[in-house]
C-alpha positions as CSV (number, residue, x, y, z in Angstrom):
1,X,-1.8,-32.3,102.0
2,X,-2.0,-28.5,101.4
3,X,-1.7,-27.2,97.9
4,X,-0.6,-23.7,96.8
5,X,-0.9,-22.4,93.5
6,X,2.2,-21.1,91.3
7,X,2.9,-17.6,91.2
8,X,3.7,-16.0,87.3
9,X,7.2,-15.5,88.3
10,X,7.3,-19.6,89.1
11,X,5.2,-20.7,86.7
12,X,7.2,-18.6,83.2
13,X,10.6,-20.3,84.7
14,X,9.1,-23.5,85.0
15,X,8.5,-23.5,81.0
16,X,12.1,-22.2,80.0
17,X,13.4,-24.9,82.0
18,X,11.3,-27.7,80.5
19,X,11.7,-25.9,77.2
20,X,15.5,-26.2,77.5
21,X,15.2,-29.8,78.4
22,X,13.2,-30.7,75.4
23,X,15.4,-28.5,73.0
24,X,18.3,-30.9,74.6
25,X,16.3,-33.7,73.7
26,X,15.8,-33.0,70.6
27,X,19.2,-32.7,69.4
28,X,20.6,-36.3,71.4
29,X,24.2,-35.9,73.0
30,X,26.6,-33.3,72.2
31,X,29.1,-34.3,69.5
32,X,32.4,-32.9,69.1
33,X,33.5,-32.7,65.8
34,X,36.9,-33.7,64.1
35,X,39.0,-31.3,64.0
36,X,39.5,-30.6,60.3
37,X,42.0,-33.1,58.2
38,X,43.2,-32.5,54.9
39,X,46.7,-34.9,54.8
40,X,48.0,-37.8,56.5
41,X,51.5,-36.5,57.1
42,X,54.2,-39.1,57.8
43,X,57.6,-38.7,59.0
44,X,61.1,-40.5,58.4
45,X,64.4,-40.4,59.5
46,X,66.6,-41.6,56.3
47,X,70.4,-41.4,55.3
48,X,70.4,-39.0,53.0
49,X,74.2,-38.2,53.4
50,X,76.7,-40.5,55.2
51,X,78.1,-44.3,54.3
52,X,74.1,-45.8,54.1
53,X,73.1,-43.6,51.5
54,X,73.8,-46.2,48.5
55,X,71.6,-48.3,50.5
56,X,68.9,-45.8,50.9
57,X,68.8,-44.4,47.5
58,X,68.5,-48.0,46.4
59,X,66.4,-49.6,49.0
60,X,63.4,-48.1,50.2
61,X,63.9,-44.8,48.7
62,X,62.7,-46.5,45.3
63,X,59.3,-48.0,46.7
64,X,57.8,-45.1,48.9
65,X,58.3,-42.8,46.4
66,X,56.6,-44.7,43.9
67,X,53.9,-45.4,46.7
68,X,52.9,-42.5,47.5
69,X,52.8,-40.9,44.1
70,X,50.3,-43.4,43.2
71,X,48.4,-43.5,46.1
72,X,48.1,-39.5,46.1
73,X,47.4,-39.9,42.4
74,X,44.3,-41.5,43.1
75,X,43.3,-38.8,46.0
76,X,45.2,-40.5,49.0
77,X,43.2,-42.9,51.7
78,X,39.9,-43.0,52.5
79,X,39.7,-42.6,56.3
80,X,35.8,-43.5,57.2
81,X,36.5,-40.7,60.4
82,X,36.9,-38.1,57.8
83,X,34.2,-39.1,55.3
84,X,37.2,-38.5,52.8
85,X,40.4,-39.2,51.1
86,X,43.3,-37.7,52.5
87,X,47.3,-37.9,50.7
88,X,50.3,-38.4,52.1
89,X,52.7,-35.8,53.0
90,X,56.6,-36.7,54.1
91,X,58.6,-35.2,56.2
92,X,62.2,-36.5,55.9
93,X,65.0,-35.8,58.4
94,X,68.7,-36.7,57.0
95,X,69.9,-39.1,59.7
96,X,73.6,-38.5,58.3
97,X,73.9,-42.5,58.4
98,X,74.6,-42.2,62.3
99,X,72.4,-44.2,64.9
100,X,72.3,-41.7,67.4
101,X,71.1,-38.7,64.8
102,X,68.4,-41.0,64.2
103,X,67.3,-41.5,67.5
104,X,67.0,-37.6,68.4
105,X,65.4,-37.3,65.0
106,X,62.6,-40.4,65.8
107,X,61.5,-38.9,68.8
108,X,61.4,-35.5,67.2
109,X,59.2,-36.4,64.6
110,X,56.6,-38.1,67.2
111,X,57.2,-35.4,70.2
112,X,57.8,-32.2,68.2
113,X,56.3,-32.9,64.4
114,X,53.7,-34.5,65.9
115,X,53.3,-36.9,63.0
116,X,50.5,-39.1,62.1
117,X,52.9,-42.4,61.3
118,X,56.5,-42.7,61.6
119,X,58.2,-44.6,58.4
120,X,61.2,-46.8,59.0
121,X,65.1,-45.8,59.0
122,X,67.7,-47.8,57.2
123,X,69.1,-51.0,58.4
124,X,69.3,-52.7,61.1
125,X,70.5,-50.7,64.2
126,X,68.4,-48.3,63.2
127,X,65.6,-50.5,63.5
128,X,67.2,-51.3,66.7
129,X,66.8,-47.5,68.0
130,X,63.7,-46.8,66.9
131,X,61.5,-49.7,67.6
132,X,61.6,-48.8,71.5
133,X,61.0,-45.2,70.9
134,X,57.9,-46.0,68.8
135,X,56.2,-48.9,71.1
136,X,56.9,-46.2,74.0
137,X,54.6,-43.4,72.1
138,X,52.1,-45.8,70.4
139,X,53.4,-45.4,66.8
140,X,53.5,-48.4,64.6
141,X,56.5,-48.8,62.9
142,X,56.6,-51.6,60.0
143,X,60.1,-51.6,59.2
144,X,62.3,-51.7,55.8
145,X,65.4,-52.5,55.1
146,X,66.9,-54.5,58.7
147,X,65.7,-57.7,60.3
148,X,67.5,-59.6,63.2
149,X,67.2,-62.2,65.6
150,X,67.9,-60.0,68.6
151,X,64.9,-57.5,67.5
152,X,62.3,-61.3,66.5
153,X,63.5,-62.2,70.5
154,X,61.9,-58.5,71.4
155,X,58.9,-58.5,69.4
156,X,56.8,-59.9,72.0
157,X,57.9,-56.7,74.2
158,X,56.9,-54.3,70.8
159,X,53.8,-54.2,69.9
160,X,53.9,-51.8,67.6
161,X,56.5,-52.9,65.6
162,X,56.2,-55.3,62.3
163,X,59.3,-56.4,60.6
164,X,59.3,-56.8,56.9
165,X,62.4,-57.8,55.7
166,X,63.8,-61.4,55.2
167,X,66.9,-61.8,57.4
168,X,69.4,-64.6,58.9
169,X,67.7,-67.0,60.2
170,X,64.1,-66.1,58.6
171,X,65.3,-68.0,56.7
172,X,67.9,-67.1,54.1
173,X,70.9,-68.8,56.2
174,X,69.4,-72.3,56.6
175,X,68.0,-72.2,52.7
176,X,71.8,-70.9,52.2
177,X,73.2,-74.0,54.1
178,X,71.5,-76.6,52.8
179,X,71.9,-75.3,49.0
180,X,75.6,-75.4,49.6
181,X,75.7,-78.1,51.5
182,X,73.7,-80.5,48.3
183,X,76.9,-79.0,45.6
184,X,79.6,-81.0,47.9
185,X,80.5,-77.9,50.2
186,X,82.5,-78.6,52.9
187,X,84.3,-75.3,54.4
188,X,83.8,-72.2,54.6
189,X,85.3,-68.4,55.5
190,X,82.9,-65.7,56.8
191,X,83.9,-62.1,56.7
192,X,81.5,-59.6,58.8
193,X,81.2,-56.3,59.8
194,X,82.0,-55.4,62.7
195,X,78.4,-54.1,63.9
196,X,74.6,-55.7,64.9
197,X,74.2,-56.7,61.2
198,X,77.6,-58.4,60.8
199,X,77.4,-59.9,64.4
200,X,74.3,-61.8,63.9
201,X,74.7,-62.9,60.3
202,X,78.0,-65.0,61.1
203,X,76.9,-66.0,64.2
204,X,73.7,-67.6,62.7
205,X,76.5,-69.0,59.9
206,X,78.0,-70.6,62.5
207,X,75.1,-72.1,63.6
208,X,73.6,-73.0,60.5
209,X,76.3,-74.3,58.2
210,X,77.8,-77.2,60.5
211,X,74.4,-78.4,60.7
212,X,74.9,-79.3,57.1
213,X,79.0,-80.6,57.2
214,X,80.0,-77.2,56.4
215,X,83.3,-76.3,58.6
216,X,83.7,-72.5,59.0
217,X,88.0,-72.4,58.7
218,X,88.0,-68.8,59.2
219,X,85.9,-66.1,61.1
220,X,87.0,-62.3,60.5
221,X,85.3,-59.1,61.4
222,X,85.9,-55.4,59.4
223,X,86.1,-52.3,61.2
224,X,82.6,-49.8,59.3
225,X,86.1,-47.6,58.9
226,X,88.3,-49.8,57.1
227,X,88.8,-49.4,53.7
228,X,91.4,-51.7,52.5
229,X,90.1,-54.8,52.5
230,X,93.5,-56.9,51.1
231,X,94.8,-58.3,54.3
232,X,91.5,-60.1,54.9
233,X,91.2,-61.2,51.5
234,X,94.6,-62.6,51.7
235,X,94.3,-64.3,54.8
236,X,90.6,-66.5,53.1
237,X,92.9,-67.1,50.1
238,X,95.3,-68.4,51.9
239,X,92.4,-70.9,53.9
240,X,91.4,-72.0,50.5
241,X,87.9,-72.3,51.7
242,X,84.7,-73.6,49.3
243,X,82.7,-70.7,50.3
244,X,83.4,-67.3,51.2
245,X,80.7,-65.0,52.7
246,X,80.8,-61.4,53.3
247,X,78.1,-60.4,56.0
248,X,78.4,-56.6,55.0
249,X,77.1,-54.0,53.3
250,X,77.6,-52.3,49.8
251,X,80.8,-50.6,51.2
252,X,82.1,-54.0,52.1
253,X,80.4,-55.8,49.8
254,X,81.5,-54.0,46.9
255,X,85.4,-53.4,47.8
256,X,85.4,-56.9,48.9
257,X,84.8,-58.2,45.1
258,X,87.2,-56.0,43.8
259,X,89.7,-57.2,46.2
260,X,88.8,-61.2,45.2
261,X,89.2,-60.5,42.0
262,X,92.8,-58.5,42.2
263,X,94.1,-61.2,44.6
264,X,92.6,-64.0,42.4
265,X,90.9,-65.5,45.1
266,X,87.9,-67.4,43.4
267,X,86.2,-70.0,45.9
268,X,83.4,-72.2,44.8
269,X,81.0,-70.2,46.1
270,X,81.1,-66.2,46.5
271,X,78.3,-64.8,48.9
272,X,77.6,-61.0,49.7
273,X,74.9,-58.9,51.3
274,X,73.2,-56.2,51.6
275,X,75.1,-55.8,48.3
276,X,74.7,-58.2,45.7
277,X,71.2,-57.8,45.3
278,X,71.1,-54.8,43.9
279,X,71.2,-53.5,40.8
280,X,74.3,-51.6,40.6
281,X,75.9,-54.5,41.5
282,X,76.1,-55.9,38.1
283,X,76.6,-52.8,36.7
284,X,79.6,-52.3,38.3
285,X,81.4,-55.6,38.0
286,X,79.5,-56.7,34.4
287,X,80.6,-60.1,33.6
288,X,82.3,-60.5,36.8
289,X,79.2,-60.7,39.2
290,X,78.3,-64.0,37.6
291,X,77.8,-66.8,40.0
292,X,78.2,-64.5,43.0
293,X,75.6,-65.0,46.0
294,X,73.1,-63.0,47.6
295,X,69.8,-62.9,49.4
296,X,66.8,-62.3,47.6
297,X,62.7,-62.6,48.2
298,X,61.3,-62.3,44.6
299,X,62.3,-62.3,40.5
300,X,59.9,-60.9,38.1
301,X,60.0,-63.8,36.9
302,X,58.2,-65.5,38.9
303,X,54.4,-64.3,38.5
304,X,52.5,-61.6,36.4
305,X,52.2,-59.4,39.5
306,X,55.9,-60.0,40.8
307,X,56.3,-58.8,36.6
308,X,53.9,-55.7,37.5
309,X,55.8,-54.5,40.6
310,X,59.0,-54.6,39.0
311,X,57.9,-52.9,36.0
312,X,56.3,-49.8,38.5
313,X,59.5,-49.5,40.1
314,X,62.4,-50.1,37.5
315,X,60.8,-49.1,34.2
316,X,62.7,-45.9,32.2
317,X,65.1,-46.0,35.4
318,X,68.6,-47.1,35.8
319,X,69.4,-50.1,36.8
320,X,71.6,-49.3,40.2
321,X,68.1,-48.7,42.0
322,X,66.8,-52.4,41.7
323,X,66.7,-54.0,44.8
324,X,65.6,-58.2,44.3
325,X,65.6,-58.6,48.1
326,X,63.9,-55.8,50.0
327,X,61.4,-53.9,47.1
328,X,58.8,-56.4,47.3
329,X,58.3,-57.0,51.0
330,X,59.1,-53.3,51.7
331,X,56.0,-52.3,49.4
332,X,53.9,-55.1,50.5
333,X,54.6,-53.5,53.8
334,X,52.7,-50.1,52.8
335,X,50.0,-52.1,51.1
336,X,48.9,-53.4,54.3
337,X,49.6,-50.1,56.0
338,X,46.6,-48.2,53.7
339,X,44.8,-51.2,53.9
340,X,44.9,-51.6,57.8
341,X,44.1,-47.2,57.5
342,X,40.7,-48.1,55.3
343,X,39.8,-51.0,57.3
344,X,40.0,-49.0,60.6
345,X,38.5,-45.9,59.1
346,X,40.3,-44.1,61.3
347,X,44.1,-42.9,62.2
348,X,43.8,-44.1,65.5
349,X,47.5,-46.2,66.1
350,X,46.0,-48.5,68.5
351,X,43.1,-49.6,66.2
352,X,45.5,-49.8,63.2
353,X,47.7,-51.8,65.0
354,X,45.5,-54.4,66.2
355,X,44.1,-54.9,62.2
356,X,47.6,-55.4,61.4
357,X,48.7,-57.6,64.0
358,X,45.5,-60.2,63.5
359,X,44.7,-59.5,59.8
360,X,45.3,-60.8,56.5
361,X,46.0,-59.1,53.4
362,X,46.2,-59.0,49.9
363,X,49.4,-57.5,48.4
364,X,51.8,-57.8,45.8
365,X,53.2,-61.3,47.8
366,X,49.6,-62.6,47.3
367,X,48.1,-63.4,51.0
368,X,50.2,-61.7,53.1
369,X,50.1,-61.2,57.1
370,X,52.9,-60.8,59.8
371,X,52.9,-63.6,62.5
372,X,54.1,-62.7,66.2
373,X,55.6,-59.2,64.3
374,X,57.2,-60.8,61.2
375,X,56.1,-60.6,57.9
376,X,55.3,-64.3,57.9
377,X,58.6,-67.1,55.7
378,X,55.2,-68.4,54.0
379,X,54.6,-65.2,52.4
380,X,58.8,-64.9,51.0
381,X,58.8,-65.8,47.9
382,X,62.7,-66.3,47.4
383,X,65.5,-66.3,50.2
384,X,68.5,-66.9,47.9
385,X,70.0,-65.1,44.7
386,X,72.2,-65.9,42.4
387,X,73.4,-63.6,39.0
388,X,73.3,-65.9,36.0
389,X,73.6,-64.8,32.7
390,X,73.1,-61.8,33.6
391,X,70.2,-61.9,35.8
392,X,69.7,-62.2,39.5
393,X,67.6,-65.2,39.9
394,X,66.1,-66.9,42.4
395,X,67.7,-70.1,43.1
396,X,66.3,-71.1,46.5
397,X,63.8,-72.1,48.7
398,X,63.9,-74.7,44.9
399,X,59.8,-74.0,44.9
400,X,60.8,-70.8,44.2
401,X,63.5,-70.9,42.1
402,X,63.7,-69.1,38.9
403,X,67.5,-71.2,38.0
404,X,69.3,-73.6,39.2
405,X,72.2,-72.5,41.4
406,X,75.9,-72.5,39.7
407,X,78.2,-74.0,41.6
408,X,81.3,-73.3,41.3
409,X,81.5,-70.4,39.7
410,X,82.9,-69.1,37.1
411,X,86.5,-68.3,37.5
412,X,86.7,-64.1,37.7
413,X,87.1,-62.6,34.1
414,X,90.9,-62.1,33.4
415,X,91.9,-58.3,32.2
């Protein structure tokens, strides 16, 4: 075969285009960088006006305020991605208490905001709303204060969402029953409000208590509107039931014991929620909260660290903002949340969510992880309260119990 040689021209473009290649070379594949990150900025819609504030202010309010003070006191999260730690910064929408605020707001704070997590709303049908909108966009949500058996039957459809709260049938109602049922209970009149809370709280009653010999004589539901509460007071008193649930919350709750105690209506046993639990409950009613009912998941009582939480949260503050059923699973809900965000080293939803989902995790409930999107009943650590001397104690699952229930209880103070 002929051969030619290489004129200057071909032989100088020859060596810039091998020089290029081995410049290439030496430098290995073109990264792109991260685009700079200085915050890891989080948005909520809460009820910062409207009916649900109580419930906020007392609630979750409390714990991710305390959070993320001491998480940003410390520098914020170490995200491997960035090589750095990086705070939290909230952005808070007021919901006004309305659903349907809350669901423009939700998808404004993913589509508009463009935040890197989405914290929960309050209660249940806002849970509701937003879990769809979140699994849609690939946000994890872990929720707060809201839990029901219609949203455990969609878990398998939302991935992204993680439940944290204690609710009917997981498993405060059964614990519930079967105390009840061991004092010689043997009817019962259920009160609800008239939305997705109140629905699912006496129909899981009614499941739950005639398991156990307890006959539900009386099944009433209360308009979110109506503010006089006597007629459906009168009409328990006049059932003369042993037990007497209100499935409400602090704005039914609360009127409701007044009522019971103007009317003289004193059953055996006295069972309120969202309400009791809190704080301000005994504040307002003093000696006249003792022996009521409510739901619960820890006493401070019950360990050093249980002790430690409630001292972070409560100490130098008034009493109205303890919350006994929802402040310890609510913060062992953002524990696992940073710790998920270290483990992944990265913000990346899908990542985090799949650490989450399969994961253990060390929080303030000890070993903690959330099977098929609920915080797991073996890592509650109370389902049933009781205010006794004073105190809102745990009184069941009994392995848990910080006192023994009191039943009946004491007749309503006179005066």
């Amino acid at each position: 075969m002929a051969t030619r040689g290489w004129t200057r021209r071909e032989f100088l473009k020859g060596v810039a285009v091998a020089g290029a290649g081995l410049a290439l070379s030496a430098c290995g594949p073109r990264v792109t960088p991260k685009p700079a990150k200085d915050k890891i900025v989080v948005g909520m819609s809460r009820p910062l006006s409207g009916p649900l504030v109580t419930v906020h202010e007392a609630a979750f309010k409390p714990v991710y305020e305390t959070f993320v003070k001491e998480v940003n006191d410390a520098g914020g999260i170490y995200v491997e991605e960035y090589g750095k730690k990086l705070p939290i910064e909230l952005i808070i929408y007021d919901d006004k208490s309305d659903v349907g605020t809350a669901t423009r707001l939700t998808e404004k704070l993913i589509v508009e905001d463009k935040v890197d997590f989405l914290w929960p709303g309050c209660g249940t049908s806002y849970i509701y709303a937003q879990a769809p909108i979140a699994n849609k966009y690939g946000y994890i949500l872990i929720t707060a204060e809201g839990g029901a058996t219609t949203i455990k039957d969609m878990l398998p459809s939302l991935p992204y969402v993680f439940v944290t709260l204690s609710f009917s049938d997981w498993y405060q109602l059964p614990v519930l029953a079967e105390l009840l049922a061991e004092k010689g209970a043997k009817t019962a009149y259920i009160a609800y409000i008239a939305d997705l809370h109140g629905i699912e709280y006496s129909g899981v009653a009614g499941v739950e208590f005639p398991k156990r010999g307890i006959e539900i004589i009386g099944v009433k539901s209360i308009p979110p509107d109506m503010k006089d509460l006597s007629p459906i007071i009168r009409e328990a008193k006049a059932a003369n039931p042993d037990v007497f649930c209100c499935f409400g919350y602090p704005d039914q709750v609360m009127p409701a014991t007044a009522t019971s105690m103007e009317l003289d209506f004193n059953p055996k046993a006295w069972v309120g929620g969202p309400g009791v639990n809190f704080g301000f409950y005994q504040t307002t009613f003093g000696p006249a909260a003792e022996g009521v009912i409510g739901f619960t998941s820890f006493s401070p009582k019950q360990s050093d660290t249980a002790r430690a939480l409630a001292e972070k949260l409560y100490a130098g503050k008034p009493k109205e903002i303890q919350d006994y059923w929802g402040h310890p699973l609510y913060w062992a809900g953002l524990e696992i949340w940073k710790q998920a965000i270290e483990k992944a080293g990265t913000l990346d939803q899908a990542k985090i969510r799949e650490i989450i989902a399969t994961q253990h995790f060390q929080t303030v409930l000890g070993d903690t992880w959330f099977e098929n999107g609920l915080l797991s009943k073996d890592c509650h650590t109370g389902e049933i309260g009781q205010w006794v001397n004073g105190e809102y104690e745990v009184i069941g699952p009994k392995k848990w119990a910080t006192a023994e229930m009191v039943y009946p209880k004491p007749q309503w103070p006179k005066g």
